[in-house]
N, C-alpha and C positions, 0 to 999 in steps of 0.2 A: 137659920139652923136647919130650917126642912132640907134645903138644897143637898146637904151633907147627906140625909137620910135618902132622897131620892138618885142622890148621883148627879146631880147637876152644877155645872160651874157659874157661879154667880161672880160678874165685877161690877163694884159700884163707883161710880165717877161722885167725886166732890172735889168742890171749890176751896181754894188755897186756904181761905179764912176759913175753912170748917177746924173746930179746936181736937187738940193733940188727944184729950177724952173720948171723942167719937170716933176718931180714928182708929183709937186704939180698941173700943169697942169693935168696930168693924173687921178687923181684922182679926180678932178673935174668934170670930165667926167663921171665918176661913175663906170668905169673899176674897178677892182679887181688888185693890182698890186703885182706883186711877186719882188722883189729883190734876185735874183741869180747869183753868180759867181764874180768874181772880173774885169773883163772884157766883151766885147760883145759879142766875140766868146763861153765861158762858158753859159752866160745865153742863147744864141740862143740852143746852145746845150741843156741846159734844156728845153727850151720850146719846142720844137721839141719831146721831150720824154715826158712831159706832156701833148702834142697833141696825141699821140697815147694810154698812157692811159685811156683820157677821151671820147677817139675817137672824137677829135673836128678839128678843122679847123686853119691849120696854113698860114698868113697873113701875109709875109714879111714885113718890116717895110720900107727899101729900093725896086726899081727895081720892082714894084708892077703897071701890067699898070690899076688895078682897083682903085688905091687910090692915 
């Protein structure tokens, strides 16, 4: 929700099996959500190549001691 306050576009990539509840969480947030991969490992790999694309900034989702 910061992203909103700052002005920043956030999208988060999850894997197919992420359930319709966190989805829906996510997107009420106002994130940009991608659906990649069939598993978590697949979609981290995407998003990680979509960071360097866009030159943006990759935010662990685990193991993260800012979040």
């Amino acid at each position: 929700m910061h992203h909103l306050v700052l002005g920043l576009p956030v999208t988060v990539v999850v894997p197919e099996n992420t359930s319709q509840i966190a989805r829906q969480r996510i997107a009420s947030q106002g994130a940009e959500m991608i659906v990649q991969g069939a598993a978590w490992d697949e979609a981290d790999q995407y998003a990680r190549r979509l960071v360097e694309e866009v030159n943006g900034a990759y935010i662990p989702p685990f193991d993260n001691p800012t979040i």
